[in-house]
C-alpha positions as CSV (number, residue, x, y, z in Angstrom):
1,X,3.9,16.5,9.4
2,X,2.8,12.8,8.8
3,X,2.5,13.4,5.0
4,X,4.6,15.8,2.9
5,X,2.4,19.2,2.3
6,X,2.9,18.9,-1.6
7,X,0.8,15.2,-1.4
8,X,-1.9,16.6,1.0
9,X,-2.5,19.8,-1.3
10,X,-2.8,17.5,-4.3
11,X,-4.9,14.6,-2.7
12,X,-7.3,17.8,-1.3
13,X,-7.7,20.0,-4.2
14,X,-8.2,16.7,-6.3
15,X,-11.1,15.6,-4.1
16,X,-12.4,18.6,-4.2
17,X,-12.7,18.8,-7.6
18,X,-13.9,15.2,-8.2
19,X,-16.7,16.0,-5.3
20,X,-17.6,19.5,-6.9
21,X,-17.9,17.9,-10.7
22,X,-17.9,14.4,-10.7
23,X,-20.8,12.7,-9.0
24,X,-19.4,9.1,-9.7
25,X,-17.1,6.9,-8.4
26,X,-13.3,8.0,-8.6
27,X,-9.6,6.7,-7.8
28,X,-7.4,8.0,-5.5
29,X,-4.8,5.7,-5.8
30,X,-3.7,3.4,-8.5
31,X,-2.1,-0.2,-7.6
32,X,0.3,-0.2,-10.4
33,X,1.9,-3.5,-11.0
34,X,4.5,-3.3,-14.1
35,X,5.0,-7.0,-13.2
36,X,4.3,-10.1,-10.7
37,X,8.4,-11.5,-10.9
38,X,9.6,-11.4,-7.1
39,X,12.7,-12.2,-5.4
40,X,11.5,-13.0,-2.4
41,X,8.5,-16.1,-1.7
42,X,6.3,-14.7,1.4
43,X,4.1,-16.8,3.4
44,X,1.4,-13.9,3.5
45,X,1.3,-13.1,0.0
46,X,0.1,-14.4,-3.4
47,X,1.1,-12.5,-6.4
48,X,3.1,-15.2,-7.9
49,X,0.8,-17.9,-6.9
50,X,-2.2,-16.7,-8.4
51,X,-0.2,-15.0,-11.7
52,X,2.2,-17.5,-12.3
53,X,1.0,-18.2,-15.7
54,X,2.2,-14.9,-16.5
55,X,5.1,-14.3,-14.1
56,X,7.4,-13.6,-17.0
57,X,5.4,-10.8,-18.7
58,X,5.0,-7.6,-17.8
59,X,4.2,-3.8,-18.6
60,X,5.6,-1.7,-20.6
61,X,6.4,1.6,-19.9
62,X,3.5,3.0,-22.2
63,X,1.1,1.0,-21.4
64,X,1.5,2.0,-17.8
65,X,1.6,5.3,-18.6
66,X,-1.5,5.0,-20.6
67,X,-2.7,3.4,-17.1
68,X,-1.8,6.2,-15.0
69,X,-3.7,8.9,-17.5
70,X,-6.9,6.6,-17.8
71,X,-7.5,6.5,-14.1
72,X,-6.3,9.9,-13.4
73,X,-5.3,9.1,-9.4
74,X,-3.2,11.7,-7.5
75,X,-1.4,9.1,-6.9
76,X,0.6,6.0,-8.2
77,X,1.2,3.1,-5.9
78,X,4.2,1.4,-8.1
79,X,3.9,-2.6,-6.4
80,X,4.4,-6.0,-7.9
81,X,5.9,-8.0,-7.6
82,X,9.5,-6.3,-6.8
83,X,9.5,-3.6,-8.9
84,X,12.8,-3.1,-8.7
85,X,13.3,-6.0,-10.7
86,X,11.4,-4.2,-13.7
87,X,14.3,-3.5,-16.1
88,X,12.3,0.5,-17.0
89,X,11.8,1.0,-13.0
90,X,14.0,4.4,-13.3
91,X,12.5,5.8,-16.4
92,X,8.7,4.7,-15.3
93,X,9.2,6.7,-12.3
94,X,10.5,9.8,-14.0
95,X,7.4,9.6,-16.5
96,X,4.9,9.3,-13.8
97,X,6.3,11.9,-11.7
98,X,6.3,14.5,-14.9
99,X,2.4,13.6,-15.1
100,X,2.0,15.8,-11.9
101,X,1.8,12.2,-9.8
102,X,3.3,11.2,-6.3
103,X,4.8,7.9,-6.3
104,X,4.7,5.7,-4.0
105,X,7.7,2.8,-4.5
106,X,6.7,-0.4,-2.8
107,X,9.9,-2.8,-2.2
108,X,10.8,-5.7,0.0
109,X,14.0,-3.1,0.5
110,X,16.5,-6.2,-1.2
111,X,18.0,-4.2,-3.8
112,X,17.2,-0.8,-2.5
113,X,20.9,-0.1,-1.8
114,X,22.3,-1.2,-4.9
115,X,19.5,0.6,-6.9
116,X,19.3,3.5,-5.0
117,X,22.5,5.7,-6.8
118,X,20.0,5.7,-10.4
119,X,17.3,7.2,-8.1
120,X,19.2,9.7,-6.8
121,X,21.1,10.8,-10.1
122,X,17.2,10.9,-10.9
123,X,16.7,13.0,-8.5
124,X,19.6,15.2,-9.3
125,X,18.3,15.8,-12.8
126,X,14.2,16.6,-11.4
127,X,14.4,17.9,-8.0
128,X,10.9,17.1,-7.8
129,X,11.4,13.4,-7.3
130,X,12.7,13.9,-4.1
131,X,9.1,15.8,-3.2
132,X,6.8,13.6,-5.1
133,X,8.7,9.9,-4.8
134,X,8.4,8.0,-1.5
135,X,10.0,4.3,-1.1
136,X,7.5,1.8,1.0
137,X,9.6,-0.5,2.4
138,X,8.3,-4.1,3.7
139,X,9.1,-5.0,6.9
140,X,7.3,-7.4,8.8
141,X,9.1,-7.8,11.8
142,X,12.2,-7.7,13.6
143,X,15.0,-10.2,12.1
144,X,13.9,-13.5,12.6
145,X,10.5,-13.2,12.5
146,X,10.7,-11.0,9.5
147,X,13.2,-13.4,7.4
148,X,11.0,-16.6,8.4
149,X,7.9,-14.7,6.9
150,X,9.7,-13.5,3.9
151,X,11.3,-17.1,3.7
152,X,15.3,-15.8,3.5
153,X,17.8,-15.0,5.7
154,X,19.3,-12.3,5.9
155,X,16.1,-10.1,4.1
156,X,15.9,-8.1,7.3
157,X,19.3,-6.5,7.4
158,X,18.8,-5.6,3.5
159,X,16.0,-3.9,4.0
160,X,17.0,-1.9,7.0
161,X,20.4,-1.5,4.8
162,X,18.2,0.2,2.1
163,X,16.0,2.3,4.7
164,X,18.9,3.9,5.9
165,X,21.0,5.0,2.3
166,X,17.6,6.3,1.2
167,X,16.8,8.0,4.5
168,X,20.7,9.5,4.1
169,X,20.1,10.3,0.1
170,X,17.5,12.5,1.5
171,X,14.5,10.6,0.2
172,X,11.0,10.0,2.0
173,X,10.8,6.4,3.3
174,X,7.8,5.0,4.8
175,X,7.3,0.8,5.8
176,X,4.8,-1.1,5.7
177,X,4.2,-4.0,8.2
178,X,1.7,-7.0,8.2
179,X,0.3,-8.0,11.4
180,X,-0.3,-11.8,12.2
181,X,-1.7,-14.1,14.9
182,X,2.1,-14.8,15.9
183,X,2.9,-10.9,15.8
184,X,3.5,-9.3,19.2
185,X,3.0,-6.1,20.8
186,X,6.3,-5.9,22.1
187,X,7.9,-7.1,18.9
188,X,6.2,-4.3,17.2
189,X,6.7,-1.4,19.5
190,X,11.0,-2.9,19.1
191,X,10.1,-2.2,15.6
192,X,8.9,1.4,15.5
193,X,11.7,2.3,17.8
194,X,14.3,1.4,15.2
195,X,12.0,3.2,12.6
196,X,11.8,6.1,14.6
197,X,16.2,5.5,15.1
198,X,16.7,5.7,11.1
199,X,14.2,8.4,11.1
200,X,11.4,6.5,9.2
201,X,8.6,9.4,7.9
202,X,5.6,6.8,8.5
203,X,4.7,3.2,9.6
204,X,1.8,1.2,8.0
205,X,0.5,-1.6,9.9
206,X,-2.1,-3.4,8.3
207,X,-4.0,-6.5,9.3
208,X,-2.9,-9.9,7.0
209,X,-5.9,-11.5,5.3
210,X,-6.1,-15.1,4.3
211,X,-7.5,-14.2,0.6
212,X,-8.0,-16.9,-1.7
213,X,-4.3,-16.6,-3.7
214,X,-3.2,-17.4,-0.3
215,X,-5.1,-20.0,1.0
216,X,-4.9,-22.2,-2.4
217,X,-0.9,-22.7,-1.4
218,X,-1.9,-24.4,2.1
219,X,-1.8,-21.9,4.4
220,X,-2.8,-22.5,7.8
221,X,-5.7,-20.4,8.5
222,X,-4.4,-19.7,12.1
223,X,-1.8,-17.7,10.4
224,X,-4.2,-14.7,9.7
225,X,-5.9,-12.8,11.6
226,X,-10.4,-12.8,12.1
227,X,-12.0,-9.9,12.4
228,X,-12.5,-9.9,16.2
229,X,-8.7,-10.8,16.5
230,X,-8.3,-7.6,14.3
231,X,-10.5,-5.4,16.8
232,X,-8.5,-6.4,19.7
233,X,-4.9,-6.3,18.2
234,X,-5.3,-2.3,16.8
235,X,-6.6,-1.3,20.2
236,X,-3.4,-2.8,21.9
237,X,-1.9,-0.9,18.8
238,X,-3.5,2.5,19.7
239,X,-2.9,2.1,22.9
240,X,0.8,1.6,23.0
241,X,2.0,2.7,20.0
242,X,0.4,6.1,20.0
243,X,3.3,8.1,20.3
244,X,5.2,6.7,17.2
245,X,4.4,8.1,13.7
246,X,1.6,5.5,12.3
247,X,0.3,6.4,9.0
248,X,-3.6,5.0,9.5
249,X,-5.6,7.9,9.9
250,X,-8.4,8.1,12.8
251,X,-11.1,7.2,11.0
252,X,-9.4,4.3,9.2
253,X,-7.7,3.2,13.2
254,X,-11.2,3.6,14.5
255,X,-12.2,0.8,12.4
256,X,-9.6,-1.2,12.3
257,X,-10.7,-1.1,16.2
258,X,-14.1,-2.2,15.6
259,X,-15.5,1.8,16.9
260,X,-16.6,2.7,13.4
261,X,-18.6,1.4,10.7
262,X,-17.4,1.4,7.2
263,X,-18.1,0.6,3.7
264,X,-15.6,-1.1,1.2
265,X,-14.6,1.2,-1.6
266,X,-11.9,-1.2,-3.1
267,X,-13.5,1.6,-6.4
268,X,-10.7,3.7,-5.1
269,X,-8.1,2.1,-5.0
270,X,-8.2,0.0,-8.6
271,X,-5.1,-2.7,-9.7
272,X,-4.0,-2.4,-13.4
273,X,-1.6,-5.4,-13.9
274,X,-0.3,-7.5,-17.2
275,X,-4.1,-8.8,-17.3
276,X,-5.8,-6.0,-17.0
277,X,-7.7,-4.0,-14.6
278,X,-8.1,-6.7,-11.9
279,X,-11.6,-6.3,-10.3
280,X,-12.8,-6.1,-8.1
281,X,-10.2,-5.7,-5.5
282,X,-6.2,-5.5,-4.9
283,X,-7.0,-9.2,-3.2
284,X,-9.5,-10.5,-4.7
285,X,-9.9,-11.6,-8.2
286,X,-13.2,-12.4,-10.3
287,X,-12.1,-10.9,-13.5
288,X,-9.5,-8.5,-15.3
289,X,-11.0,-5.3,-17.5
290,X,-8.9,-4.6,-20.5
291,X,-10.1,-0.9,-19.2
292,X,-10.1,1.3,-16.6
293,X,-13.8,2.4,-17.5
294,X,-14.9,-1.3,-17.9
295,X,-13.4,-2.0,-14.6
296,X,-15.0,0.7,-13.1
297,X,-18.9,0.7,-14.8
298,X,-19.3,-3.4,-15.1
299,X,-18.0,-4.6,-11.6
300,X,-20.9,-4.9,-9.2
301,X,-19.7,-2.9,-6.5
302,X,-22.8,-3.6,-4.4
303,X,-21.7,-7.1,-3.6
304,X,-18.8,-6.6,-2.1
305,X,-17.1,-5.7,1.3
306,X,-18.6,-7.4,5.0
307,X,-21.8,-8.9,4.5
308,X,-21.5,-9.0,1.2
309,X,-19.5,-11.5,0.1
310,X,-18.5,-14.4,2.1
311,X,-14.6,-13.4,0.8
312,X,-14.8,-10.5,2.5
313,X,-15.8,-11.3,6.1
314,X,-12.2,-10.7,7.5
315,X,-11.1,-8.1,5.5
316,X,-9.9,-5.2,7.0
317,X,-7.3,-4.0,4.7
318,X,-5.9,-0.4,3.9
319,X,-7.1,-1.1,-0.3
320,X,-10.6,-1.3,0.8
321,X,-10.9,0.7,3.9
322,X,-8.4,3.4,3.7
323,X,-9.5,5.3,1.0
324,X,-13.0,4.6,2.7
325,X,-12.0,6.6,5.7
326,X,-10.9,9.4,3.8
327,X,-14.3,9.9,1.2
328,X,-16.7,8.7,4.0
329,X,-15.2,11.3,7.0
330,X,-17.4,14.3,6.6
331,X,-18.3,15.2,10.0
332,X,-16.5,18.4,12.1
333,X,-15.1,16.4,14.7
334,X,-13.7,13.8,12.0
335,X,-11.5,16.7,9.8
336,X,-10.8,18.1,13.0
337,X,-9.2,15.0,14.4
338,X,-7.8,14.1,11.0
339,X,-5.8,17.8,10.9
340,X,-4.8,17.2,14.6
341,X,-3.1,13.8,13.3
342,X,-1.5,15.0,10.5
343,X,0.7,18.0,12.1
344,X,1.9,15.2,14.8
């Protein structure tokens, strides 16, 4: 299976309740950043451009636990920043997890090894962090194209370092790759075959996106990708890496192809960081909510996504569309094809 059965039978009977009783907008994933500190500086992302007036603050444990409870998601995206660097990282998990939540642990892999013997003591005193915790390891690239991106030497080989003790402490590990203009097919197909080597459970590939925090350092637009660039790249992608275990689901790959139309619900996938609740995307920031219920019944969710606002016009990304893909898919042939996919 693509997804462990425990996270598919809570993501479903969660929808169905929210679709049942609720007839507004609701998460299905919280962006949790504890804090915007990073060891690493990447060219495609910027977290600690855009927050470095707060770079040294961050979360406490309560108040992202109050976070977690006031959105109410399934699930709990755990990013940053490296969170590994949060001093609570071990005792935030455990809390989350008790909440009935999966976690998902987004790293740049760095200090993966060296962290990972708390996890798994963790996981020796609540069995169900090895069910409901999966790591999300960065990797955008083989070695040198992944090291120049992520501006260090030697960042691949750490990474794959960490893959491979969690993979052998019996954890879930899924990656998560950023496509570019200099990114190549056969690059990437090199990639999933080592993934598939360590035994990898999934492989996000996402489109980059040249988002304001980004573009304010002096990036080269040609770094990122346009939307037509997008179209032609994920149907090389479906093409030839078919037979490797890629987490986008149909619908969300159909799109990504330019085959299928969908709305932005950036809604369902909301950021709570040390400012706030940042609206109205993971990307893109107007304003932050001090809560969940401001963020969610004052942002103007109307004006944004493609042909909306000028911001968006490239966008293609899993915060926005993803989630999309999954609320929007209600036709036969769509939860048919989606089942098909997920016993591959």
């Amino acid at each position: 299976m693509r997804f462990p059965l425990s996270l598919l039978c809570s993501m479903s009977f969660y929808m169905l309740r929210r679709k049942l009783f609720c007839r507004g907008k609701f998460p299905l994933v919280l962006m949790l950043e504890p804090l915007h500190a990073c060891n690493l500086h990447c060219s495609g992302c910027g977290r600690i451009r855009e927050y470095s007036d707060t770079i040294s603050k961050r979360l406490s444990v309560v108040e992202c636990i109050d976070s977690v409870v006031d959105a109410g998601a399934p699930i709990v995206s755990i990013c940053g920043g490296e969170p590994l660097i949060y001093p609570e990282i071990v005792e935030l998990v455990d809390r989350v997890i008790r909440l009935g939540k999966h976690i998902y642990l987004c790293t740049n892999g760095q200090l993966l090894a060296d962290k990972l013997a708390e996890f798994t003591a963790l996981a020796q005193r609540h069995h169900l962090v090895r069910k409901r915790m999966y790591w999300n390891v960065h990797v955008d690239g083989m070695s040198q194209t992944h090291d120049a991106i992520v501006e260090k030497s030697g960042a691949f080989d750490a990474a794959i370092k960490g893959i491979t003790a969690a993979k052998q402490a019996g954890f879930f590990v899924y990656t998560n790759t950023t496509l570019y203009k200099q990114t190549t097919i056969n690059e990437l197909i090199e990639l999933a075959k080592l993934f598939e080597r360590l035994r990898v459970d999934g492989m996000m590939i996402a489109p980059g996106y040249g988002y304001d925090a980004v573009k304010e350092e002096g990036t080269d637009n040609n770094f990122f990708l346009t939307r037509n660039e997008i179209y032609e790249t994920f149907r090389e992608v479906r093409a030839k890496l078919s037979k490797f275990r890629i987490t986008a689901t149909p619908v969300f790959l159909d799109f990504l192809c330019g085959e299928r139309k969908l709305p932005c619900a950036a809604w369902a996938n909301p950021t709570r960081n040390v400012k706030g609740w940042k609206a109205p995307c993971y990307l893109i920031t107007d304003k932050h909510y001090d809560s969940y219920k401001d963020f969610l019944q004052l942002t103007d969710w109307s004006k944004i996504g493609y042909g909306n606002d000028p911001r968006c016009e490239q966008c293609m990304m899993h915060c926005g569309y993803e989630p999309a893909a999954v609320l929007f898919a209600n036709r036969l042939t769509d939860l048919i094809r989606l089942a098909r996919w997920q016993i591959q």
